[in-house]
Backbone as a ProteinNet text record, in pm:
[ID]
protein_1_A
[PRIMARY]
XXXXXXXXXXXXXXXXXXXXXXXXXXXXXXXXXXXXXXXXXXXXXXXXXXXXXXXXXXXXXXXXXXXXXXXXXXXXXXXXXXXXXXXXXXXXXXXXXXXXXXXXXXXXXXXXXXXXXXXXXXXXXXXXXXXXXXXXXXXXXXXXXXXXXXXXXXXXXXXXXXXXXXXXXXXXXXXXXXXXXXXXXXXXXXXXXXXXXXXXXXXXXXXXXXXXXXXXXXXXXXXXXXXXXXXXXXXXXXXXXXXXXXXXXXXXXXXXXXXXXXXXXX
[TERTIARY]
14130.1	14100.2	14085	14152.9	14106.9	13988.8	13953.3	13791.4	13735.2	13610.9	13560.3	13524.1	13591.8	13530.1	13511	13427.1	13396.3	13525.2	13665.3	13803	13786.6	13763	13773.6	13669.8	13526.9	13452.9	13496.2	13512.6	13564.1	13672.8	13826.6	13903.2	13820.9	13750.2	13707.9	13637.9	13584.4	13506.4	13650.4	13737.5	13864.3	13915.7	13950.3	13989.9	13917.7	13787.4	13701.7	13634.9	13678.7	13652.3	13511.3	13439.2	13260.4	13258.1	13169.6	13134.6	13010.2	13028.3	12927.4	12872.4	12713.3	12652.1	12521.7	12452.8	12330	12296.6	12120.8	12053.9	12126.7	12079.7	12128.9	12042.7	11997.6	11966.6	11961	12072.6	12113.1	12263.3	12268.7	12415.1	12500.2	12433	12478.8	12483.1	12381.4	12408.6	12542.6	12555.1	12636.5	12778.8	12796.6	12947.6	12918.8	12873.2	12892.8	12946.9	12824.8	12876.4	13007.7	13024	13191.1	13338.3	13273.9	13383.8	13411.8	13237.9	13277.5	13377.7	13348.8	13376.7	13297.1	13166.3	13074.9	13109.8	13127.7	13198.1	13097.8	12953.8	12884.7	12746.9	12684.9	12563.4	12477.3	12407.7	12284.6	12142.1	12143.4	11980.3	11874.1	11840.5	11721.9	11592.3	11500.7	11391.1	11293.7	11377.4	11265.3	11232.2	11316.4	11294.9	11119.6	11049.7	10926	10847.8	10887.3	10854.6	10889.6	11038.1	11078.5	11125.7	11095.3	11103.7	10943.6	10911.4	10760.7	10665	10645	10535.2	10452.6	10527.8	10386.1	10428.1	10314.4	10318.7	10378.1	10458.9	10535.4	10642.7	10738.4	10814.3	10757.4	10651.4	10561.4	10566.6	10559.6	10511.8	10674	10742	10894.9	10943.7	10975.2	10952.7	11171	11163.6	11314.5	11350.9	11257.4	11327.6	11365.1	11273.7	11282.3	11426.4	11450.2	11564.8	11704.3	11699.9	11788.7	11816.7	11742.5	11737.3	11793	11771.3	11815.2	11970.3	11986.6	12142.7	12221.4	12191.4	12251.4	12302.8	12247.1	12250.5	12348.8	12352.2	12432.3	12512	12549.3	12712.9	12758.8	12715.2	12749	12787.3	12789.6	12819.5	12933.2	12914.2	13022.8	13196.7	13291.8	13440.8	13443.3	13451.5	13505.7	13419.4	13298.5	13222.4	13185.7	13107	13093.5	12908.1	12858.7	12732.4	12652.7	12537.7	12428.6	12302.5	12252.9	12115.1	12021.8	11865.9	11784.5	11724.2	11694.8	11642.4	11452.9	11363.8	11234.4	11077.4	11025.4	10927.3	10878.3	10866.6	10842.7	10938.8	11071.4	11157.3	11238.8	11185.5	11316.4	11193	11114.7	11009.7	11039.7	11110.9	11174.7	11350.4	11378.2	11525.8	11585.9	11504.5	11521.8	11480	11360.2	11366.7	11468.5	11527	11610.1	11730.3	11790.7	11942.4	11936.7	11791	11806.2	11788.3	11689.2	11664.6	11828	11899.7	12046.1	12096.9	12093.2	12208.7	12174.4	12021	12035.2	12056.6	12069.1	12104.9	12249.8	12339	12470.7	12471.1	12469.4	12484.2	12442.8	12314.3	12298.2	12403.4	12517.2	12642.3	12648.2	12555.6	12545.1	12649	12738.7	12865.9	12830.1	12695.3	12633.2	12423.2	12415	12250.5	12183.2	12086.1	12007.3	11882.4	11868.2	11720.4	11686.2	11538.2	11455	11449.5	11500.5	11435.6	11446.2	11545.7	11596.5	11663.1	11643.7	11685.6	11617.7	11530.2	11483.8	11550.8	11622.5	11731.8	11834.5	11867.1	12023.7	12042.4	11968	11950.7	11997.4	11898.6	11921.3	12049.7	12099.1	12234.5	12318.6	12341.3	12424.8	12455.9	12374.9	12354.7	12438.6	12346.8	12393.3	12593.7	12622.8	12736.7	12802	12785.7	12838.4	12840.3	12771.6	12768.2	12852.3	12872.4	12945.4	12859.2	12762.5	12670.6	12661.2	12740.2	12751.8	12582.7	12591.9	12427.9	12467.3	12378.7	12349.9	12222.3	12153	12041.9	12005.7	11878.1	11852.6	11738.8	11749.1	11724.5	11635.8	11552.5	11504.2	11324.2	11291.9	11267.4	11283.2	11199.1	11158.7	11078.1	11082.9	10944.3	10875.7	10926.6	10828.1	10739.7	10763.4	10666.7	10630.8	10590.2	10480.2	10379.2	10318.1	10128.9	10164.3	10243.7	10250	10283.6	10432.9	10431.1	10281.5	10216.9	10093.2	10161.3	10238.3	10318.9	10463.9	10486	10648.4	10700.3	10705.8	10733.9	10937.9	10903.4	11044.5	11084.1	11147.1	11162.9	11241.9	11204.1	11325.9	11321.6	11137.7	11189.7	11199.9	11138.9	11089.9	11200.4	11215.4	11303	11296.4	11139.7	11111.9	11203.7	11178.9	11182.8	11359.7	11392.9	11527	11662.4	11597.2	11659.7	11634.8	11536.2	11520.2	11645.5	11630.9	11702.3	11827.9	11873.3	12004.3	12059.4	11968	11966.7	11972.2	11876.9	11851	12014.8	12074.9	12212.5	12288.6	12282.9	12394.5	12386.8	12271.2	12247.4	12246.8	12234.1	12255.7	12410	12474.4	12642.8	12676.8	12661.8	12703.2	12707.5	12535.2	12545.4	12627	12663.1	12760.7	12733.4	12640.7	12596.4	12703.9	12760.7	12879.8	12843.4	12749.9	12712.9	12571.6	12531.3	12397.1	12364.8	12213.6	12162.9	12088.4	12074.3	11973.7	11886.9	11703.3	11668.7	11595.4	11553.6	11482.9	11483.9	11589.5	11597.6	11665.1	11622.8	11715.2	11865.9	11909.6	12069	12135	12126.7	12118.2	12157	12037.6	12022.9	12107.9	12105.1	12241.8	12398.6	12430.3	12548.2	12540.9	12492.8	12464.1	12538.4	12447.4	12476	12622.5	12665.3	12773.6	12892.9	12864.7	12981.7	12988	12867.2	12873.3	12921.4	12870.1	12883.9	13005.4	13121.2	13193.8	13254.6	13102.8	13089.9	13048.7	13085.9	12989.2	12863.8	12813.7	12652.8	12639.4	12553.9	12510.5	12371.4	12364	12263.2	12198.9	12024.1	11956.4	11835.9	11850.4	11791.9	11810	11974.6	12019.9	12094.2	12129.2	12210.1	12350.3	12444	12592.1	12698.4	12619.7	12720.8	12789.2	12654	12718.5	12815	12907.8	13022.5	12940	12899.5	12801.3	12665.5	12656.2	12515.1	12492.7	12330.5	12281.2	12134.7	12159.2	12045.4	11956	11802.7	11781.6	11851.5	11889.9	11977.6	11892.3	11732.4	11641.2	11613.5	11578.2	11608.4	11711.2	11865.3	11938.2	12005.7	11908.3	11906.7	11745.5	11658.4	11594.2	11465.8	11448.5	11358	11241.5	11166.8	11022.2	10965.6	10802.9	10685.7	10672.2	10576.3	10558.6	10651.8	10624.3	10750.4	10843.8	10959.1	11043	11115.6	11149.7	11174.9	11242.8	11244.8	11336.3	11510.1	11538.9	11673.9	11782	11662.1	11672.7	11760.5	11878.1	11906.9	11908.9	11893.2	11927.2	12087.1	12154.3	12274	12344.7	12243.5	12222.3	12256.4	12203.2	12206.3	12333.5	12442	12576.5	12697.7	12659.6	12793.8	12805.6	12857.6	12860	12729.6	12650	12537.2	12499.3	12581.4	12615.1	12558.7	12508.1	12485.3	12584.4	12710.9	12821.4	12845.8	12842.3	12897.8	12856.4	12669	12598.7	12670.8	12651.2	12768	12887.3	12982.5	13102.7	13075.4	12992.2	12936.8	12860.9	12802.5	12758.8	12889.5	12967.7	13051.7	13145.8	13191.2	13259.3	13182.5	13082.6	12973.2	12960.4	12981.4	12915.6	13085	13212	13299.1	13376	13336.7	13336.4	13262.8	13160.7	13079.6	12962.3	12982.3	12864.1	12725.8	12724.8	12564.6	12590.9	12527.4	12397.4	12355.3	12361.1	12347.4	12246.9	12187.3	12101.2	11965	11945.7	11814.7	11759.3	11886.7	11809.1	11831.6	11837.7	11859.3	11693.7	11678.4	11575.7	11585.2	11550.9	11603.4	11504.2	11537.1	11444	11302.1
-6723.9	-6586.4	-6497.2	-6391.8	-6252.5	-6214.7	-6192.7	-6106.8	-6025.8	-5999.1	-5892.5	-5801.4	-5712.4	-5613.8	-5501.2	-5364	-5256.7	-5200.7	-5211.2	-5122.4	-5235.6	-5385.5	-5463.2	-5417.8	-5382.9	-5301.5	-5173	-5076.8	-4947.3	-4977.9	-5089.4	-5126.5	-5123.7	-5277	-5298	-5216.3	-5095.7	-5073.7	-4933.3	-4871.1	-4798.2	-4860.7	-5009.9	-5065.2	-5136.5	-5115.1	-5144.7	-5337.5	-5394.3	-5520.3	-5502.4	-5602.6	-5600	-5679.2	-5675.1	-5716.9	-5809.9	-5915.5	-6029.2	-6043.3	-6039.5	-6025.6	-6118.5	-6230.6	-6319.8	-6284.5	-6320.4	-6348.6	-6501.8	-6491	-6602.9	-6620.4	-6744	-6753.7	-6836.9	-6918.5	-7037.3	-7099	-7137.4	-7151.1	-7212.8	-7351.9	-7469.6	-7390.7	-7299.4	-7192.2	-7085.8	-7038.9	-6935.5	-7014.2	-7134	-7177.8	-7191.7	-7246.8	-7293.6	-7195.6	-7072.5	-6922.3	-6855.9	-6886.5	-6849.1	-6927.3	-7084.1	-7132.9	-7099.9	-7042.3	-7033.7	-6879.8	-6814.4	-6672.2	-6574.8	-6595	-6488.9	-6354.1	-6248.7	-6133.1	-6071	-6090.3	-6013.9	-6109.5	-6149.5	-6257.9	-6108.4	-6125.5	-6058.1	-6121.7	-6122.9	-6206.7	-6099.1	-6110.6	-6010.1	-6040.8	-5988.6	-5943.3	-6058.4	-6067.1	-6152.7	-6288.6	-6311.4	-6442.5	-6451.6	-6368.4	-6335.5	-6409.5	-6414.1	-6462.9	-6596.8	-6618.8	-6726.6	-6882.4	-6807.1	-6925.6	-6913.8	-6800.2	-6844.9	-6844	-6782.5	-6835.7	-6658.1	-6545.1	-6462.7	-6431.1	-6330.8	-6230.5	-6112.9	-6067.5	-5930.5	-5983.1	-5894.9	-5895.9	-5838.6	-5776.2	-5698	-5741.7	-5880.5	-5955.1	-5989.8	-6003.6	-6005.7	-5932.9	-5947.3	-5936.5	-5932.8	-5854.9	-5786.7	-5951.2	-6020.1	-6149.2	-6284.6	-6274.1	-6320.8	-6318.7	-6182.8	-6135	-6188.4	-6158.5	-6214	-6349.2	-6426	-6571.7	-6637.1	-6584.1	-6655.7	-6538.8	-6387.8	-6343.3	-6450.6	-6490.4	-6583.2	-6730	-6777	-6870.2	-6875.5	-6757.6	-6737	-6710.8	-6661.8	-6588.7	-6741.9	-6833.4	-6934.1	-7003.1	-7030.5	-7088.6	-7003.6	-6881.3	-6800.4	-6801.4	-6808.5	-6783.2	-6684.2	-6614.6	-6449.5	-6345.5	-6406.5	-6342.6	-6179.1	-6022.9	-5974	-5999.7	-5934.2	-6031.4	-5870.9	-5874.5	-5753.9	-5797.3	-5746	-5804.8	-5642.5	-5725.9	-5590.5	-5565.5	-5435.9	-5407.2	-5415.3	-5502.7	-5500.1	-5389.9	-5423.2	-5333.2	-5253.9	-5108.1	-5072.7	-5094.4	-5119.3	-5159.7	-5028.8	-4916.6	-4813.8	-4676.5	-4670.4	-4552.3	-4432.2	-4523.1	-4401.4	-4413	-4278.3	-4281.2	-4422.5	-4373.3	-4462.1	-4620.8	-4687.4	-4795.5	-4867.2	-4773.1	-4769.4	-4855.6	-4733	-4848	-4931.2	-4967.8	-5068.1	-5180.1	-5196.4	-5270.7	-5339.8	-5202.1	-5209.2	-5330	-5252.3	-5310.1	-5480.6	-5513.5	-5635	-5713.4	-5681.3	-5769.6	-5758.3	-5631.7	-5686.9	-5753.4	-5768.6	-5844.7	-6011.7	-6011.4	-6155.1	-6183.2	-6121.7	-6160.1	-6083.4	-5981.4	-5919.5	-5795.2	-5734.1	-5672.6	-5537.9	-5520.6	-5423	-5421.9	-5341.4	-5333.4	-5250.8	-5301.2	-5258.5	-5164.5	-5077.6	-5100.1	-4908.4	-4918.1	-4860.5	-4766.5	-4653.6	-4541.6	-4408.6	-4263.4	-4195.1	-4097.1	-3992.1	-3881.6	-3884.6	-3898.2	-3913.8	-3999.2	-4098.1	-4202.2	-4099.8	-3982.2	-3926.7	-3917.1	-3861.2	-3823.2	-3974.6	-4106.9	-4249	-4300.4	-4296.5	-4334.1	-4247.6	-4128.3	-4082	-4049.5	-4138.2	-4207.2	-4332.9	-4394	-4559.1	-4531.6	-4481.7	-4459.5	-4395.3	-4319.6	-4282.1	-4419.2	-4448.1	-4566.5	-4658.1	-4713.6	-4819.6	-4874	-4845.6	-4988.9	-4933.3	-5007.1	-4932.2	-4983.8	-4882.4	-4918.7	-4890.6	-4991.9	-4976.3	-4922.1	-4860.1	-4744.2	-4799	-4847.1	-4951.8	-4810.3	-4807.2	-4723.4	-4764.5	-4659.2	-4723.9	-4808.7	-4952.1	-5015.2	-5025	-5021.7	-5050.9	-5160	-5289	-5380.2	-5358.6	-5268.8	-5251.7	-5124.2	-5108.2	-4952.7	-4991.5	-5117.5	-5179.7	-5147.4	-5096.3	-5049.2	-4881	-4838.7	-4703.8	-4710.8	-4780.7	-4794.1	-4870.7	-4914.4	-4984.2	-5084.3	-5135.1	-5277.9	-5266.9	-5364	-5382.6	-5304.2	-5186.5	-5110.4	-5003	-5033.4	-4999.4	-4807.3	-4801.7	-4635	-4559.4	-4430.7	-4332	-4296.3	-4337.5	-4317.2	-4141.3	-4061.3	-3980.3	-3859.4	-3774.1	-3672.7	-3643.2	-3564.2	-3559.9	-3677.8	-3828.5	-3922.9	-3968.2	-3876.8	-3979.4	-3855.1	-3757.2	-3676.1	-3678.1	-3686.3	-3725.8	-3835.3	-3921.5	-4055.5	-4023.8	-3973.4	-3902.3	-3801.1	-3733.1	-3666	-3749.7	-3851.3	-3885.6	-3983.2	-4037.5	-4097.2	-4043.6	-3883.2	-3840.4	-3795.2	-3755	-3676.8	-3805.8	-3932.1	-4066.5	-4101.1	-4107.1	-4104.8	-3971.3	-3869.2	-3764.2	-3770.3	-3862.8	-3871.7	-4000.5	-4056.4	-4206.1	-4359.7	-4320.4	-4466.3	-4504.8	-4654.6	-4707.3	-4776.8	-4772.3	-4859.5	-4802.9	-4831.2	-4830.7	-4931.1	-4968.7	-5122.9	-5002.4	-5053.3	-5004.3	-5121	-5126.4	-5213.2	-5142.6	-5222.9	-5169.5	-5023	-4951	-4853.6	-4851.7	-4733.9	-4735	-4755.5	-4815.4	-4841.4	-4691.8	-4588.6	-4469.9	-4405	-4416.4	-4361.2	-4406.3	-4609.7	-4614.2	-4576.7	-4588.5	-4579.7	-4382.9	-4325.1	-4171.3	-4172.9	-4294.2	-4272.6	-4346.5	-4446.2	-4526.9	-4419.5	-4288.6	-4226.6	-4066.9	-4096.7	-3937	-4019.1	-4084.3	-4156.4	-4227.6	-4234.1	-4272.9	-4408.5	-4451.8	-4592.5	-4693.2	-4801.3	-4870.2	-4928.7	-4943	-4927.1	-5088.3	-5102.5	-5315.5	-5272.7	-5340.8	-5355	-5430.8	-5481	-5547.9	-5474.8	-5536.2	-5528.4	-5347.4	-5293.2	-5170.8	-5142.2	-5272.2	-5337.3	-5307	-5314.1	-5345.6	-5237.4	-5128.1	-4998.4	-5019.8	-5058.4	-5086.1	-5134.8	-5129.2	-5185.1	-5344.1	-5349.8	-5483.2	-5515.6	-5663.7	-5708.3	-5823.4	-5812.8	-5922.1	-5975.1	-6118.2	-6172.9	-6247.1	-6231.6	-6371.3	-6505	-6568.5	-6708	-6763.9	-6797.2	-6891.3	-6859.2	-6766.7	-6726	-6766.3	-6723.9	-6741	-6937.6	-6996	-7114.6	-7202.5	-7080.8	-7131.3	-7141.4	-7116.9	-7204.3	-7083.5	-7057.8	-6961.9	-6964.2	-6934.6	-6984.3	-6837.6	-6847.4	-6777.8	-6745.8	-6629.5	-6580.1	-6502.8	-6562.5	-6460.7	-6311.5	-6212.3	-6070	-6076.3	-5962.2	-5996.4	-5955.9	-5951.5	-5923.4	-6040.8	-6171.2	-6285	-6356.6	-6406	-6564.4	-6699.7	-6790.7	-6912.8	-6946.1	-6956.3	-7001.1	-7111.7	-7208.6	-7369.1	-7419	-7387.1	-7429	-7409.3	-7289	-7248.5	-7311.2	-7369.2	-7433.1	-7602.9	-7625.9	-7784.2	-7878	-7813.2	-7875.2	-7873.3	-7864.6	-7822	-7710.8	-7689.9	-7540.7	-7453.6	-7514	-7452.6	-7418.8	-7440.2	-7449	-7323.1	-7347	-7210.7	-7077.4	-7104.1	-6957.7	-6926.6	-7023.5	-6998.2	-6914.8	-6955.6	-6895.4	-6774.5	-6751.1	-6604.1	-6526.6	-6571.9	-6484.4	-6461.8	-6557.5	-6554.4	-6429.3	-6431.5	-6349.9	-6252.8	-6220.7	-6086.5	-6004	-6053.2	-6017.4	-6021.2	-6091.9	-6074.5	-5991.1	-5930.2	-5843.5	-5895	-6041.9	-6122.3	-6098.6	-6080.7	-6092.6	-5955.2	-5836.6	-5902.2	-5824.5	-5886.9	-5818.5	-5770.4	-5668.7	-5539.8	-5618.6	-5799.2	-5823.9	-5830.4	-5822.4	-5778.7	-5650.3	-5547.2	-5435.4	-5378	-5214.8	-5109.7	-5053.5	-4966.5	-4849.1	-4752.9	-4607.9	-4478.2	-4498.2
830.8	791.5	913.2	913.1	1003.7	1028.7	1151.9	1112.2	1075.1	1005.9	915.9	981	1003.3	1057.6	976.5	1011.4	955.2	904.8	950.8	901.6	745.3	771.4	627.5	555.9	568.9	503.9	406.3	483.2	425	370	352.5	322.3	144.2	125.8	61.6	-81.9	6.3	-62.6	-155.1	-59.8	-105.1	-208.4	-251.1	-346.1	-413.2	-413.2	-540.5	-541.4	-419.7	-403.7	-390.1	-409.1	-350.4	-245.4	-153.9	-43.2	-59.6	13.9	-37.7	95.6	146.6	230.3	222.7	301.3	290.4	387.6	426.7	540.6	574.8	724.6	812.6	920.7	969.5	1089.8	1207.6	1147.2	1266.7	1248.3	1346.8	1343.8	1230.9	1171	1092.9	961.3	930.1	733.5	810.7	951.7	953.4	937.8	1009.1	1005.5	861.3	765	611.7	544	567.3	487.6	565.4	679.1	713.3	642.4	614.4	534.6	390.3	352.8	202.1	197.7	265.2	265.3	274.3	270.2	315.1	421.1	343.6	477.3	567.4	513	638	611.2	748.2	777.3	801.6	753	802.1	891.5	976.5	1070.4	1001.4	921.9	830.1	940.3	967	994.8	904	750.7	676.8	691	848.2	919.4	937.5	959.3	985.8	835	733.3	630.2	577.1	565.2	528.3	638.5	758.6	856.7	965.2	991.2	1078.6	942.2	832.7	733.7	757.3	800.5	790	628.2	608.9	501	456.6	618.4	588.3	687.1	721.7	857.8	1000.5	951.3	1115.7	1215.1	1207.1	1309.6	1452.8	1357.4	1420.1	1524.2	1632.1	1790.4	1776.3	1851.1	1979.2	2008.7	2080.9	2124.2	2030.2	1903.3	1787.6	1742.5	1747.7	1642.1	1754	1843.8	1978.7	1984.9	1929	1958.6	1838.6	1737.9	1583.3	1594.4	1605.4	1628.4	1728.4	1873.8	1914	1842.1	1786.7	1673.1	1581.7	1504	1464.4	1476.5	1578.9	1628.8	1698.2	1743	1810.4	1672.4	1547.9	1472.4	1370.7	1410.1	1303.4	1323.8	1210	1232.9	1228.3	1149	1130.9	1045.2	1006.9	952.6	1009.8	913.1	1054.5	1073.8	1168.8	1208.9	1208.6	1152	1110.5	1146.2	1218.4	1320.9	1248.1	1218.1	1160.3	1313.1	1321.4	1467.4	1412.2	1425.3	1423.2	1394.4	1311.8	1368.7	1500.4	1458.3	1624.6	1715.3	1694.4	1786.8	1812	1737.3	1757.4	1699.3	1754.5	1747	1848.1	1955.6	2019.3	2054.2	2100.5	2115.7	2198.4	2339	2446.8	2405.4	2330.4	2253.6	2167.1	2079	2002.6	2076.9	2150.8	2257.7	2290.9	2400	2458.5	2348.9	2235.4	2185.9	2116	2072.8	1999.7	2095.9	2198.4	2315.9	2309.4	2343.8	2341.3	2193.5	2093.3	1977.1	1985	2065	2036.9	2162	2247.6	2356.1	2301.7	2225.9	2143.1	2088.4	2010.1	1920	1787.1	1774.8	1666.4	1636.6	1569.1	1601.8	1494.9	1449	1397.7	1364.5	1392.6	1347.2	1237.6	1212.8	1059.2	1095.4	1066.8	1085.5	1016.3	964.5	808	866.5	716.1	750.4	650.4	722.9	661.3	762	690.1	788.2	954.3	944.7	1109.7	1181	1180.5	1237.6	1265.3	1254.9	1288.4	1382.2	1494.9	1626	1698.8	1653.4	1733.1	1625.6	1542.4	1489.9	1544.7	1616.4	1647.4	1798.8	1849	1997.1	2009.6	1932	1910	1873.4	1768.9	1757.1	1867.7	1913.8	2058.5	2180.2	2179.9	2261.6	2233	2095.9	2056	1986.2	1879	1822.4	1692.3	1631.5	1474	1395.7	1296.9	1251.3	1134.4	1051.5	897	888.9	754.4	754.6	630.3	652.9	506	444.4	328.5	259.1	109.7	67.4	-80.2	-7.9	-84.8	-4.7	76.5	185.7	332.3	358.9	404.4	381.2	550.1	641.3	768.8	749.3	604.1	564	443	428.2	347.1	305.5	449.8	436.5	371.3	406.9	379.9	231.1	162.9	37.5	-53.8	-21.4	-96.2	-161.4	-66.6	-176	-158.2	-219.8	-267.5	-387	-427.1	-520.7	-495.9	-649.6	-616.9	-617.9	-558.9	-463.8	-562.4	-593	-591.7	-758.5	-791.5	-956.2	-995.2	-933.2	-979.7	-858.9	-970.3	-878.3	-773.1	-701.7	-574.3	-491.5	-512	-451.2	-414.2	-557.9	-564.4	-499.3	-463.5	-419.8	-285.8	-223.6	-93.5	-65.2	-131.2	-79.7	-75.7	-135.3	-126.1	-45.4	5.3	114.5	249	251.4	386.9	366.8	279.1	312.2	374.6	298.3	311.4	456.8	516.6	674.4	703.8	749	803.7	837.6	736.5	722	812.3	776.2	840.1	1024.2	1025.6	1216.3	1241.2	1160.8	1201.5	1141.1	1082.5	963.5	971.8	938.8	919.1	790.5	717.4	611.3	589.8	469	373.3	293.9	356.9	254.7	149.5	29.4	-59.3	-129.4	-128.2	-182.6	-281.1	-398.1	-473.4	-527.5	-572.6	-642.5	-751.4	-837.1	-1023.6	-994.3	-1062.3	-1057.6	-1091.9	-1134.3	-1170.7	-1020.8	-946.5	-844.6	-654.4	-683.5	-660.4	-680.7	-803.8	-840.4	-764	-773.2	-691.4	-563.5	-508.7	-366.5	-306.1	-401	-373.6	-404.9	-490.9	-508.3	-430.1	-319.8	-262.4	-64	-100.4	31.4	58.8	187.8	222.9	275	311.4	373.9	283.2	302.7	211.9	205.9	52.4	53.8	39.2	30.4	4.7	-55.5	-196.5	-268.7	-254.5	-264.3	-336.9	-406.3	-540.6	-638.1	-649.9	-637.6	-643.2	-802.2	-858.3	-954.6	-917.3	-1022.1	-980.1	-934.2	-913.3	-879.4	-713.1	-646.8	-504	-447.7	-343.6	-300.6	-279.9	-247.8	-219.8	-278.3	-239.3	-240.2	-129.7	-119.6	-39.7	-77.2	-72.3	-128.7	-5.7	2.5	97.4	74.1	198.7	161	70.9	128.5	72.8	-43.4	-125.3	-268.5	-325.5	-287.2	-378.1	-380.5	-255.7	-290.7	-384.7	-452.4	-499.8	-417.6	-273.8	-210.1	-204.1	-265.8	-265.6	-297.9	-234.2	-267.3	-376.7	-497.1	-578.7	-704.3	-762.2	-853.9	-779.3	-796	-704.8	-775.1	-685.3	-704.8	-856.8	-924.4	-1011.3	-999.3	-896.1	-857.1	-795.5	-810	-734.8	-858.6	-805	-898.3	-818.1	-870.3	-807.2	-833.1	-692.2	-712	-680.3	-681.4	-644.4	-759.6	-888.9	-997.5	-1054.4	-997.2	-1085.5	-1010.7	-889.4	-812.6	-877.7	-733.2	-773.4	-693	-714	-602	-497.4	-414.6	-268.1	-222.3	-113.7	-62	-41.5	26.7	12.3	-79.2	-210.5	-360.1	-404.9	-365.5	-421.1	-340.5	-219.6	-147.8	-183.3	-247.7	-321.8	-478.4	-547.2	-651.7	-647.1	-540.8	-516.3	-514.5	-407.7	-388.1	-517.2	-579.4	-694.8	-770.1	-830.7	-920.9	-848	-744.5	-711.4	-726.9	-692.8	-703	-814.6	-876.1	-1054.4	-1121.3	-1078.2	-1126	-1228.8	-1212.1	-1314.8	-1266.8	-1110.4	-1053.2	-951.8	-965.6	-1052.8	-1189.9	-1262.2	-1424.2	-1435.2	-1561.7	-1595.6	-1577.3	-1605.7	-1581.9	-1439.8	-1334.8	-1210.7	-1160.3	-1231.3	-1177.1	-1222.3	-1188.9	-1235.7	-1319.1	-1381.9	-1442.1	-1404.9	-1420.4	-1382.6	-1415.7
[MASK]
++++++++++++++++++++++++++++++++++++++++++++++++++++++++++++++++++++++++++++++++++++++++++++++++++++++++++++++++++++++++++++++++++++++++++++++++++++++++++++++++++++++++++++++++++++++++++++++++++++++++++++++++++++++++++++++++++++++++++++++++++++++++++++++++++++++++++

């Protein structure tokens, strides 16, 4: 296979294909999800949760994220590679680059990282420079304390018009992509049709050019009740972990996953 790059992105999303996107964070899940077909690895931030054991992502450190992106890019074929830039890692302009610079220099060939409209000024730096950025939107989990929880964004007009705003001024300074978590499917399907680039859902429901699930969820592995946007996709392959990544991808590009019981509504 060719490599995924952002022209196969925007490709994708022009002819209506979906884009199938997991967390990743070491080499041995990145070569697997490159054979199944996985088009974009994400090194999520929620390494802070599902591999050190905290309670949020806060805790997740610049060199953290550097060390598990290396990892992965050392194990990837052609996947493309999405590194989240950290808490506090981009409070200022000058923070912002350097921090960019070293996750692509780790192997990362785009970066993530929360917000809205206030990112235009450092996305349209970063893009000048060369460091394409995704602008995760909706849910935020490094603005946790500020949301009072894990709640889902954008029900109420005030809210859901903002969000739409801050896409559209994000894209405008050079976004190359939009994650959306946790908002009405209503209010996705909005933004997937004003916006140029493509968006990647979770728990956005099925309007998005994409989705992305934590790996460890959609292999089942979580302590508690998990989100309701979550499926297990261990259970629909042939057993295999590989199997389950073939079956994501199948379902998400079939349009089976993710159906109305993991979506929102207003």
């Amino acid at each position: 296979m060719k490599p995924i790059t952002l022209r196969t992105l925007r490709d994708m999303k022009a002819r209506g294909e979906a884009i199938s996107c997991l967390t990743c964070y070491d080499a041995s899940f990145s070569a697997a999800m490159a054979r199944a077909g996985v088009e974009v690895l994400l090194i999520g931030d929620s390494l802070g949760m599902v591999l050190q054991g905290h309670n949020s992502t806060l805790p997740v450190t610049v060199a953290d994220m550097a060390y598990h992106t290396t990892a992965v890019a050392r194990g990837n074929q052609q996947s493309l590679i999405m590194a989240d830039l950290p808490f506090m890692s981009y409070a200022t302009i000058e923070d912002t680059l350097a921090n960019a610079a070293a996750l692509m220099r780790a192997g990362a060939h785009m970066v993530k990282l929360e917000g809205g409209s206030w990112l235009s000024d450092s996305v349209r730096l970063m893009t000048q420079g060369g460091i394409p950025c995704c602008v995760h939107l909706g849910l935020t989990p490094q603005s946790v304390n500020v949301f009072g929880g894990y709640r889902v964004q954008g029900r109420d007009e005030a809210s859901s018009t903002k969000l739409l705003e801050d896409a559209r001024n994000v894209v405008a300074a050079g976004a190359a992509m939009i994650l959306l978590e946790c908002v009405p499917t209503d209010l996705a399907k909005r933004v997937q049709e004003t916006v140029d680039v493509p968006v990647i859902g979770i728990g956005a429901g099925p309007h998005c050019d994409g989705q992305v699930l934590v790996v460890h969820d959609m292999l089942g592995i979580h302590s508690g009740k998990p989100a309701r946007f979550v499926k297990n996709f261990l259970s629909c392959g042939d057993g295999s972990i590989e199997g389950a990544f073939r079956s994501y991808i199948e379902q998400v590009k079939s349009g089976e996953y993710p159906a109305p019981e993991h979506a929102f509504a207003e």
